[in-house]
Structures are given as structure tokens and as C-alpha cells.
N, CA, C and O atoms as a DFTB+ gen file, in Angstrom:
604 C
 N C O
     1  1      75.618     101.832     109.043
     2  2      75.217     100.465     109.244
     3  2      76.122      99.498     108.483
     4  3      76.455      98.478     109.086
     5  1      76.511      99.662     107.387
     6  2      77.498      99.078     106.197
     7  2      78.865      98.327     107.310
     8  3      79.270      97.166     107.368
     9  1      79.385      99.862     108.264
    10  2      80.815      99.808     109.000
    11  2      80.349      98.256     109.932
    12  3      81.010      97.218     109.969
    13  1      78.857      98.565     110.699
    14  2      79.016      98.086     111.638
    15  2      78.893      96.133     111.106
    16  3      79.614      95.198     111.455
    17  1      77.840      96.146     110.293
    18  2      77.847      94.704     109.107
    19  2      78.723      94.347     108.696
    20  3      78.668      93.118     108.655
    21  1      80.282      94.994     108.036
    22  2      81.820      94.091     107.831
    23  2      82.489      94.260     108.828
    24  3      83.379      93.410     108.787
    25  1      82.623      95.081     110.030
    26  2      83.236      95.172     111.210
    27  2      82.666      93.772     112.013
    28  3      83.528      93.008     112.445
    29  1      81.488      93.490     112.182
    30  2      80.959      91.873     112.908
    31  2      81.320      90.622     112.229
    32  3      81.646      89.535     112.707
    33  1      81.153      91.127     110.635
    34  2      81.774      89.636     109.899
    35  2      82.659      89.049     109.937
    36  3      82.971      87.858     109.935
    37  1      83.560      90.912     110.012
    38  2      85.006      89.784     110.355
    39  2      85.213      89.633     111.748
    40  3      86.353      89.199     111.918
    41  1      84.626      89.795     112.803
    42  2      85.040      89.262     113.932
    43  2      84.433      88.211     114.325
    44  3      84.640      87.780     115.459
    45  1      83.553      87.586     113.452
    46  2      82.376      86.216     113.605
    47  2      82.887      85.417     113.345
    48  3      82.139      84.457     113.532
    49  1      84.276      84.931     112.790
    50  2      85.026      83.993     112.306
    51  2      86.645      84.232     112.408
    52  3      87.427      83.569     111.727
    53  1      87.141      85.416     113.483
    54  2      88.426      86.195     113.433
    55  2      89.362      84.946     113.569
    56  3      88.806      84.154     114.329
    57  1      90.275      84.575     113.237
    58  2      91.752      83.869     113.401
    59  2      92.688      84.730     114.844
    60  3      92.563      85.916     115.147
    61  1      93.363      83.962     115.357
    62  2      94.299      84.325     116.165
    63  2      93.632      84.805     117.721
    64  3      94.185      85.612     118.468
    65  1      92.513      84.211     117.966
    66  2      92.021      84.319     119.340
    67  2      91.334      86.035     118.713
    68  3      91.852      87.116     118.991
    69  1      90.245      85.866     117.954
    70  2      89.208      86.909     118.011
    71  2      90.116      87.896     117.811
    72  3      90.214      88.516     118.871
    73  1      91.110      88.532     116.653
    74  2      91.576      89.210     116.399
    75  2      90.916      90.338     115.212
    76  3      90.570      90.054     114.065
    77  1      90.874      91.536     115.806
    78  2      90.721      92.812     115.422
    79  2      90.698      93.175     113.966
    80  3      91.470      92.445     113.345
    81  1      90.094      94.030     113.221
    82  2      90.590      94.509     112.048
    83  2      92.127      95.304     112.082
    84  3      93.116      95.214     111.355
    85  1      91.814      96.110     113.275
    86  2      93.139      97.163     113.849
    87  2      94.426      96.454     114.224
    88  3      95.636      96.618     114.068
    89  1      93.661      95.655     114.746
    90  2      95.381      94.214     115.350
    91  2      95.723      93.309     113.844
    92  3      96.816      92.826     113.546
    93  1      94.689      93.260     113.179
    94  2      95.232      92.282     112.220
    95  2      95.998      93.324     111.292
    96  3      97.019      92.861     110.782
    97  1      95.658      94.813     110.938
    98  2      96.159      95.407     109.854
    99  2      97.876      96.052     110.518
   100  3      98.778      96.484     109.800
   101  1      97.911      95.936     112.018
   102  2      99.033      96.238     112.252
   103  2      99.907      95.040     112.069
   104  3     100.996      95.160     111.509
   105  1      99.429      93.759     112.566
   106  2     100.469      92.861     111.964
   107  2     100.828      92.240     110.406
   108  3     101.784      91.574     110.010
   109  1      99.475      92.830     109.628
   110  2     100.252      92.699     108.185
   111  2     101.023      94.016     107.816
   112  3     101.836      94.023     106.892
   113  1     100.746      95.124     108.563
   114  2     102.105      96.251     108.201
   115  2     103.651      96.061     108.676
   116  3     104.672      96.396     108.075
   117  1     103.512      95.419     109.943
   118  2     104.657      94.823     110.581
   119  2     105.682      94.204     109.501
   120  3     106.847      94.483     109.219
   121  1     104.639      93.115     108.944
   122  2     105.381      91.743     107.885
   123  2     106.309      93.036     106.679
   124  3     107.489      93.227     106.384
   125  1     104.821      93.749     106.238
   126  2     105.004      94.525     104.970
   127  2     106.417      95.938     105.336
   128  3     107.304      96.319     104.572
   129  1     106.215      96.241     106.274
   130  2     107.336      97.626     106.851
   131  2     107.775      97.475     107.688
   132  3     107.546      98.019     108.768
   133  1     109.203      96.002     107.202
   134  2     110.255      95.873     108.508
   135  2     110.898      96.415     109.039
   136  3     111.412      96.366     110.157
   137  1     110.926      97.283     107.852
   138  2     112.698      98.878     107.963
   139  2     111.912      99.767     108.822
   140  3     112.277     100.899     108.506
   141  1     110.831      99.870     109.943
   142  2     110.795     100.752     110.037
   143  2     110.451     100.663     111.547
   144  3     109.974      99.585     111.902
   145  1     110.599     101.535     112.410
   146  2     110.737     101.269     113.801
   147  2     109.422     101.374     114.298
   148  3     108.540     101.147     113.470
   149  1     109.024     101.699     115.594
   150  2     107.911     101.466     116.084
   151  2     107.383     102.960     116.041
   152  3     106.232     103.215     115.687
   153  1     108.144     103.773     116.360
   154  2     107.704     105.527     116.322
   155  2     107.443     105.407     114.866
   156  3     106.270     105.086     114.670
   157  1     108.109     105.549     113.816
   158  2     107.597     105.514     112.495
   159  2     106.439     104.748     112.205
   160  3     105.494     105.435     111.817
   161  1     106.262     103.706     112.266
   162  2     105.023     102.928     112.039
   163  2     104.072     103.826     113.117
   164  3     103.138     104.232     112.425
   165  1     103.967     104.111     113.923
   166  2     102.809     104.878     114.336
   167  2     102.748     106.043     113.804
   168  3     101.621     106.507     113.633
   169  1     103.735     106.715     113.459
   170  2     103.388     108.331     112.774
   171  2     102.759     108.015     111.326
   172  3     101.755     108.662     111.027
   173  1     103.185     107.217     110.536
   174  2     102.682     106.640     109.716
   175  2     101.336     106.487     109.522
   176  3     100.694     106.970     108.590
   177  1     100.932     105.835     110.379
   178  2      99.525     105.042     110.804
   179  2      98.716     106.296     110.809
   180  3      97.648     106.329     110.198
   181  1      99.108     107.193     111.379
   182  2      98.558     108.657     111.791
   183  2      97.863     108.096     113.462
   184  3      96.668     108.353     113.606
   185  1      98.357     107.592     114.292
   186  2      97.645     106.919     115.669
   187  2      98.168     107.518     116.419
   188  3      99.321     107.742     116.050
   189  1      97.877     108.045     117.583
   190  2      98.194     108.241     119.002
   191  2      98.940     107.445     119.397
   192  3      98.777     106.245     119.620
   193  1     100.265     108.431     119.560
   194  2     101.825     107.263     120.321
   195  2     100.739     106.213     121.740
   196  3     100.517     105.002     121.760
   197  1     100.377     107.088     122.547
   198  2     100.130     105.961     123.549
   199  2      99.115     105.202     123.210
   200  3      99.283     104.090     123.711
   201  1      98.234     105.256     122.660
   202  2      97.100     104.449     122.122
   203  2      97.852     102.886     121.341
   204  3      97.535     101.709     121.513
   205  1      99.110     103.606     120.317
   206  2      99.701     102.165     119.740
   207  2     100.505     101.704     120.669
   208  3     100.584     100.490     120.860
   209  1     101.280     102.659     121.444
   210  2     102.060     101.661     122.664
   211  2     101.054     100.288     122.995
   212  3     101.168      99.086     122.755
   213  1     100.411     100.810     123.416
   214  2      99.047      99.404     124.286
   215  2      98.500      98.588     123.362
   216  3      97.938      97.529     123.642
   217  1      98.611      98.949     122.459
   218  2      97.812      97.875     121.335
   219  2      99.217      97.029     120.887
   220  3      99.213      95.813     120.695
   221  1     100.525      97.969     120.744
   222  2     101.460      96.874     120.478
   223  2     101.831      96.424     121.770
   224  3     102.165      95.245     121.655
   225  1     101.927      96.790     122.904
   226  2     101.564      95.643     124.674
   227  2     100.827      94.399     124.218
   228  3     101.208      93.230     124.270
   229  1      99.556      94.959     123.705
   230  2      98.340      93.607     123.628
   231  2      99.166      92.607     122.961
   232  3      99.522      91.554     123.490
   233  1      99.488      93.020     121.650
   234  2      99.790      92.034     120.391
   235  2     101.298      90.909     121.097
   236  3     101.576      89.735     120.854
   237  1     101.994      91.959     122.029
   238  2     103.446      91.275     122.901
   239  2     103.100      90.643     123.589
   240  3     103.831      89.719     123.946
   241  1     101.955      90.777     124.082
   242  2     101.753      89.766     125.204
   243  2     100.786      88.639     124.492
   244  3     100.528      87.604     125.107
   245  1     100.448      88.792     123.644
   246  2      99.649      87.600     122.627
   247  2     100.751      86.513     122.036
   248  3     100.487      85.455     121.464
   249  1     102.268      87.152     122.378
   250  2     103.412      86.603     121.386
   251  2     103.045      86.879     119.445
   252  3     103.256      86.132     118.489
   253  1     102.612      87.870     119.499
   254  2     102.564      87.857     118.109
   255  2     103.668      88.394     116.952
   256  3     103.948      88.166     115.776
   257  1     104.171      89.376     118.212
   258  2     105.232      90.764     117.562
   259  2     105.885      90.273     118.451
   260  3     105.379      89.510     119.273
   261  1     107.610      90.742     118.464
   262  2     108.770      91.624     119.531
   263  2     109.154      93.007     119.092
   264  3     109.073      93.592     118.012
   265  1     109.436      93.216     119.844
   266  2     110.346      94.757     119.599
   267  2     111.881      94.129     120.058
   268  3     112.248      93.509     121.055
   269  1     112.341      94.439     119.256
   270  2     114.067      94.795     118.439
   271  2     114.519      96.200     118.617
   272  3     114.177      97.268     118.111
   273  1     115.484      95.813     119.584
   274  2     116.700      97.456     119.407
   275  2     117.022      97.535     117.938
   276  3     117.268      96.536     117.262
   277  1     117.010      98.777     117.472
   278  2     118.083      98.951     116.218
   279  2     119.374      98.961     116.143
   280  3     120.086      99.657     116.867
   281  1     119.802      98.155     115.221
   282  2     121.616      98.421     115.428
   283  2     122.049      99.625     114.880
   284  3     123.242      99.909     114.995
   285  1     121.165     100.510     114.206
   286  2     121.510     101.561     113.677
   287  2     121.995     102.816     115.016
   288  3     122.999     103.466     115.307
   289  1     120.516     102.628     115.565
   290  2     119.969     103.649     116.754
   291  2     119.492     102.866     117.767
   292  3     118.374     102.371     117.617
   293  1     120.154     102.634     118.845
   294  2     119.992     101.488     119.922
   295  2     118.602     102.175     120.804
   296  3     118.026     101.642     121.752
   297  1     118.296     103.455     120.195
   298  2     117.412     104.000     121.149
   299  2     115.831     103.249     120.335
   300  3     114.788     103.046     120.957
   301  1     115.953     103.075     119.480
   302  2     114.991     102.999     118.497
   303  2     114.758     101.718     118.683
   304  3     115.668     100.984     119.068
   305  1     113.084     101.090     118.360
   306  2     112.938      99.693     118.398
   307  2     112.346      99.231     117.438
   308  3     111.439     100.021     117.177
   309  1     112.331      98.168     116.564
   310  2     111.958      98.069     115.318
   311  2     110.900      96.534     116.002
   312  3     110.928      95.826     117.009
   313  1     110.343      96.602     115.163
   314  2     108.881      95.626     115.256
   315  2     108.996      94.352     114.630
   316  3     109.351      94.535     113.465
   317  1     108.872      93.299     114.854
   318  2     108.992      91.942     114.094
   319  2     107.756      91.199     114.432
   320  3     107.098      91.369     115.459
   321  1     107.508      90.397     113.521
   322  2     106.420      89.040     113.664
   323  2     107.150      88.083     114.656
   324  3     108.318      87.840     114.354
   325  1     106.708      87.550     115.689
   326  2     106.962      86.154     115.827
   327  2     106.690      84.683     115.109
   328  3     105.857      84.305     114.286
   329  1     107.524      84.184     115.642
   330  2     106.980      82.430     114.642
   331  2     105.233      82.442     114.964
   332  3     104.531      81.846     114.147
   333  1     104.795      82.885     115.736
   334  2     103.430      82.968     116.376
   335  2     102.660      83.608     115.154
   336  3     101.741      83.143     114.479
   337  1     103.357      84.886     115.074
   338  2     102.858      85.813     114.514
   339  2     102.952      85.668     113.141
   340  3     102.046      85.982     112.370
   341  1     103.631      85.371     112.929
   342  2     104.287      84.483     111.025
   343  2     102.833      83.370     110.638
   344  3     102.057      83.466     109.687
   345  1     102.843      82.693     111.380
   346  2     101.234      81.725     111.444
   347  2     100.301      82.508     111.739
   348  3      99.396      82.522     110.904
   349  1     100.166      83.191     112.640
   350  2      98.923      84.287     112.930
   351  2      98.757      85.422     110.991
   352  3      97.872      85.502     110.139
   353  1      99.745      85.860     111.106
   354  2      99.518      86.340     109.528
   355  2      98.688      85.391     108.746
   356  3      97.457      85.383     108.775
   357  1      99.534      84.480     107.950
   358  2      99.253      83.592     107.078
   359  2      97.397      83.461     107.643
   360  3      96.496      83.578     106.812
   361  1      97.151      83.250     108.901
   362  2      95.551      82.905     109.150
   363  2      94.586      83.985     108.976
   364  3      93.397      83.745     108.761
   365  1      95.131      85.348     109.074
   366  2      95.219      86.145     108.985
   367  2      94.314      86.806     107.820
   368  3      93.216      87.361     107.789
   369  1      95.546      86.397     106.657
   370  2      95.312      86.750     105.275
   371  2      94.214      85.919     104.772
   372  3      93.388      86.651     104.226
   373  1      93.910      84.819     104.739
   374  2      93.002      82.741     104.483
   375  2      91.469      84.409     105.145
   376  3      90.584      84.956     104.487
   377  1      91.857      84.583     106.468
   378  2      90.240      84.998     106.792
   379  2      90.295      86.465     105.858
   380  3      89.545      86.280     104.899
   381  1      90.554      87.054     105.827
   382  2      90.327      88.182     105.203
   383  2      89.922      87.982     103.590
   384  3      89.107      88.691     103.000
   385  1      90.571      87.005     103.077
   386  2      90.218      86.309     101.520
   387  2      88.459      85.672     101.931
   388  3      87.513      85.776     101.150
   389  1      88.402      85.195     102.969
   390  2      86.960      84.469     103.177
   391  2      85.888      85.710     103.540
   392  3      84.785      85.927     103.040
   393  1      86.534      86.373     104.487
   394  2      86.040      87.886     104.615
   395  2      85.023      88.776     103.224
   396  3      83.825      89.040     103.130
   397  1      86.219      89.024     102.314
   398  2      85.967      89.558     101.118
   399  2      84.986      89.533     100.275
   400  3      84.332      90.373      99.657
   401  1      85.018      88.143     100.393
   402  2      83.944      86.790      99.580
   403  2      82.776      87.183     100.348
   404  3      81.890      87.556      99.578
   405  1      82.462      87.237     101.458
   406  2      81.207      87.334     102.095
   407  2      80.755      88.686     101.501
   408  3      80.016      88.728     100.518
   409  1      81.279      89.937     102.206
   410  2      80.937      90.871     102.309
   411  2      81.193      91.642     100.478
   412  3      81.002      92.699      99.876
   413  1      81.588      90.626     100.309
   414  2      81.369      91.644      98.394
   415  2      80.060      90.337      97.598
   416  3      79.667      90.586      96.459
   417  1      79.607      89.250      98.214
   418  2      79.073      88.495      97.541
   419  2      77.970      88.716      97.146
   420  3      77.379      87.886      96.455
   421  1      77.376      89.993      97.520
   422  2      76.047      90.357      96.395
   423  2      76.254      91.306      95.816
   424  3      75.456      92.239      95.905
   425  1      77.478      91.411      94.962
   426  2      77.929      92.472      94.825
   427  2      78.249      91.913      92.851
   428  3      78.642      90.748      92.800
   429  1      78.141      92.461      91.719
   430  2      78.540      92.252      90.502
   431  2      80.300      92.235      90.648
   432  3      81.044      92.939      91.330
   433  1      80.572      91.169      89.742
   434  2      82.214      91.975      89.546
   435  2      82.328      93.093      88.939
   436  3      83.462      93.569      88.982
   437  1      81.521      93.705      88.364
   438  2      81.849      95.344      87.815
   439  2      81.873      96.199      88.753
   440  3      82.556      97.223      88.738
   441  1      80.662      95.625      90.199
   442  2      80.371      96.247      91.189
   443  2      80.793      96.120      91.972
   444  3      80.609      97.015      92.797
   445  1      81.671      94.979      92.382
   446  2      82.770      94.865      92.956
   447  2      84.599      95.778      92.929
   448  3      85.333      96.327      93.750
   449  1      84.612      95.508      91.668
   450  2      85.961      96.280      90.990
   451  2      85.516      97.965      91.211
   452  3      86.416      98.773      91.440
   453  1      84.099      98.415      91.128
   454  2      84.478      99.803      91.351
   455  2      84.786      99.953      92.502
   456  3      85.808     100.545      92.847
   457  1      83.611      99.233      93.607
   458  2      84.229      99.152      95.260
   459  2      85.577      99.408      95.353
   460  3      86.114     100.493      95.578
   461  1      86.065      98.381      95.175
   462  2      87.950      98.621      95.949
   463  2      88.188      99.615      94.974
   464  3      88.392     100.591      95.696
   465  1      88.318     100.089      93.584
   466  2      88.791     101.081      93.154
   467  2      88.289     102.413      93.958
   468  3      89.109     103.329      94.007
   469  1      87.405     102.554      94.402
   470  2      86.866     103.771      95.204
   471  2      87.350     103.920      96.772
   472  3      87.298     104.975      97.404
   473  1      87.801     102.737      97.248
   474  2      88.375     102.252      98.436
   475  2      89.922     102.695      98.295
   476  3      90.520     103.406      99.103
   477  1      90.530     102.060      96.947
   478  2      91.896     102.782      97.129
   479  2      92.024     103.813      97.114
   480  3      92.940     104.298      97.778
   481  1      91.128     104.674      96.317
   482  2      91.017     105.976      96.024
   483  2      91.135     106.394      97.494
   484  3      92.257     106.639      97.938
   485  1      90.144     106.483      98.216
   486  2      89.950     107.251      99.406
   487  2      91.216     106.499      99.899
   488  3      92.121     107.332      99.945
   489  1      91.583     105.503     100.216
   490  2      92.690     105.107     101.233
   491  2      93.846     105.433     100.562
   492  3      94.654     106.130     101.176
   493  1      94.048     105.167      99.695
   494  2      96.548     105.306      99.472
   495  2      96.624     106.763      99.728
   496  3      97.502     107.281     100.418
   497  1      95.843     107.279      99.249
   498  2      96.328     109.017      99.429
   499  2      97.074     109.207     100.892
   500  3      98.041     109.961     100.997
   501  1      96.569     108.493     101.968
   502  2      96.703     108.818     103.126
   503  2      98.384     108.076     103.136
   504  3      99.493     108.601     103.238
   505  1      97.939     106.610     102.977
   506  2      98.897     105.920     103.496
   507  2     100.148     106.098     102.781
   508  3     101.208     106.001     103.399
   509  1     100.118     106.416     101.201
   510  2     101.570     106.724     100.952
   511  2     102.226     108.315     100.909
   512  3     103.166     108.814     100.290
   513  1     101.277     108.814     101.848
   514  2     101.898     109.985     102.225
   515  2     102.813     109.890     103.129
   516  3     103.992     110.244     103.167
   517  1     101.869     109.176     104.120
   518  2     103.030     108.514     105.197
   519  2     104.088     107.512     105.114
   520  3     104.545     106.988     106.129
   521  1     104.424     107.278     104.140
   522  2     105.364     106.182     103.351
   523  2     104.776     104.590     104.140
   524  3     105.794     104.089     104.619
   525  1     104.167     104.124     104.286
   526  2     103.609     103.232     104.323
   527  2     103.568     101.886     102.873
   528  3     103.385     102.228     101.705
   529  1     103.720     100.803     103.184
   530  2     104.023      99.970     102.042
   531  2     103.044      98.898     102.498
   532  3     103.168      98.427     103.629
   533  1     101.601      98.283     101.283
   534  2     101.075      97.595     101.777
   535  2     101.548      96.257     101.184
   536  3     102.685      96.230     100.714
   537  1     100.694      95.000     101.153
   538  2     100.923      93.910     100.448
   539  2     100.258      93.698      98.927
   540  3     100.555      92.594      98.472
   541  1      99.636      94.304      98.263
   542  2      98.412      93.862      97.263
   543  2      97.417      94.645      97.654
   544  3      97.540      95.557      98.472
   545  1      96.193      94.264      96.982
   546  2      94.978      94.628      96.827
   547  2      93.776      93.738      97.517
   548  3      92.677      94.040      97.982
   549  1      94.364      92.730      97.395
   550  2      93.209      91.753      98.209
   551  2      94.036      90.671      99.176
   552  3      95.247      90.751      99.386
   553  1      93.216      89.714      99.686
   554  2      94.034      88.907     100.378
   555  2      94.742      87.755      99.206
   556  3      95.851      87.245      99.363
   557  1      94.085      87.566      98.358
   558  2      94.280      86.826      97.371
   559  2      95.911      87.009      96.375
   560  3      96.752      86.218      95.948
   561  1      95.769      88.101      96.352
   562  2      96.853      88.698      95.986
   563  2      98.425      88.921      96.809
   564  3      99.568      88.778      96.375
   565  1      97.900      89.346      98.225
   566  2      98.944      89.796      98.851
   567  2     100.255      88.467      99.078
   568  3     100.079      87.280      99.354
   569  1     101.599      89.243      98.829
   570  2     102.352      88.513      99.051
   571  2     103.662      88.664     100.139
   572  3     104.757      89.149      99.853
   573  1     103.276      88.150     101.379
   574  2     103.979      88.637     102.606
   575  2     105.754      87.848     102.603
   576  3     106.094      86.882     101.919
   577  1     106.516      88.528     103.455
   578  2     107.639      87.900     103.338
   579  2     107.518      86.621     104.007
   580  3     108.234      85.726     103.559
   581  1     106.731      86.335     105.026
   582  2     106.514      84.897     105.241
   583  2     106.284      83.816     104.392
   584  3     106.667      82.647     104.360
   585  1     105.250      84.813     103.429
   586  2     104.855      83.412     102.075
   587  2     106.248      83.229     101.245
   588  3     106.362      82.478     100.276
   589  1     107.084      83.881     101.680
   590  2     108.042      83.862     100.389
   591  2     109.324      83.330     101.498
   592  3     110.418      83.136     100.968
   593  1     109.243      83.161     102.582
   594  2     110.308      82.843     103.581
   595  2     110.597      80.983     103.637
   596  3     109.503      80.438     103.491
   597  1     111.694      79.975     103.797
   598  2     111.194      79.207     103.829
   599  2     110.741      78.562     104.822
   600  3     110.635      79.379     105.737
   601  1     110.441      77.646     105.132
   602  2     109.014      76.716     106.561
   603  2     109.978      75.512     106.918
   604  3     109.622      74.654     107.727
């Protein structure tokens, strides 16, 4: 019941035309793991090649992402934000900080801080196995190359 109560919250107020937990965490990996092509970011992810094909379709046809040949490996396509998607982030991150706030707000800060400590616990194991690189710990924190790009 917990999944299905922060899974509605954040879509009760989503940024970017009712955007996803799954669509939003692929376009802050995008920002966060430029070096890395589109086959890698899905093996990574641990996702079903055709399952992310279509979800990165959705996000292309939203203008959020492009796919980029590599100049390394012309076979290979590497993933980018659009200017779309550069603003879609940034709104992105604002809801997920408002997100947080809701869904930790009856929560102690002692009881809070063990939360995400028990959260990273169960989650990095996975993700930096797969060499995966996130932004921070919260939205508050995270610092994307957009925030640091200039406007």
C-alpha cells in the first residue's frame, strides 16, 4: 500500500505532461550518464532492451531526449536531453523536492534520515554494480549538468 500512496503522489502533481517516476528517473540518468550509449544505459538499468526502446520512443516523441550517433562507434547511439528536456529536468527535480516533503512529512528527521539510509542501502548495491552515476541524495541536493550549464 506504501508503493501504491508515493507512486499517486507523485503523479498528482507530475511536471512535463504527467510524467512517470520511470520516465522521470531515465531522464535524470540521461543528464547524470552522458558517456554512455543507449545499450549501456539499459544494461545498466537492468531493463528489457525492447521495453526501453519504447519508453525511449515515448520520451523522443515528447522531444525530451535525442539519440546521437557516436563518433567513437557510429553504430552506437548515445542519449541527450533536449532544450525541452533540460527544462523538463530542472521541473523535474522542483517536483521531486516537493514530492519528498509530502511523502516523508510525518516522518521525524531521525526517521527520516534512517529512511533514505535504508533506501540507499537496498538501492546503490544494484546501481553501482552496473556503473551507473546518480546526482545526490535528494532533489535538494542533486546537481545536474544543466544547473551548472549556462541559460
Amino acid at each position: 500500500m506504501a508503493q501504491l500512496a508515493v507512486y499517486e503522489d507523485f503523479l498528482s502533481d507530475a511536471p512535463a505532461g504527467r510524467i512517470t517516476p520511470g520516465h522521470a528517473a531515465i531522464v535524470i540518468l540521461i543528464d547524470a550518464n552522458p558517456e554512455l550509449t543507449q545499450q549501456q544505459l539499459c544494461e545498466a538499468m537492468g531493463v528489457d532492451k525492447s521495453t526501453f526502446a519504447v519508453t525511449l520512443n515515448r520520451l523522443e516523441d515528447r522531444g525530451l531526449i535525442r539519440r546521437v550517433r557516436s563518433d567513437v562507434d557510429r553504430r552506437q547511439k548515445m542519449l541527450r536531453l533536449t532544450t525541452k528536456g533540460t527544462r523538463a529536468l530542472r521541473a523535474i527535480l522542483a517536483h521531486v523536492d516537493r514530492h519528498e516533503r509530502r511523502v516523508f512529512s510525518n516522518l521525524s528527521p531521525a526517521e527520516r534520515e534512517q529512511l533514505v539510509a535504508l533506501l540507499k542501502k537496498v538501492g546503490s548495491p544494484a546501481s553501482v554494480a552496473r556503473g551507473l552515476r546518480r546526482t545526490g541524495t535528494s532533489a535538494r541536493t542533486r546537481r545536474t549538468r544543466a544547473d551548472r550549464s549556462p541559460t
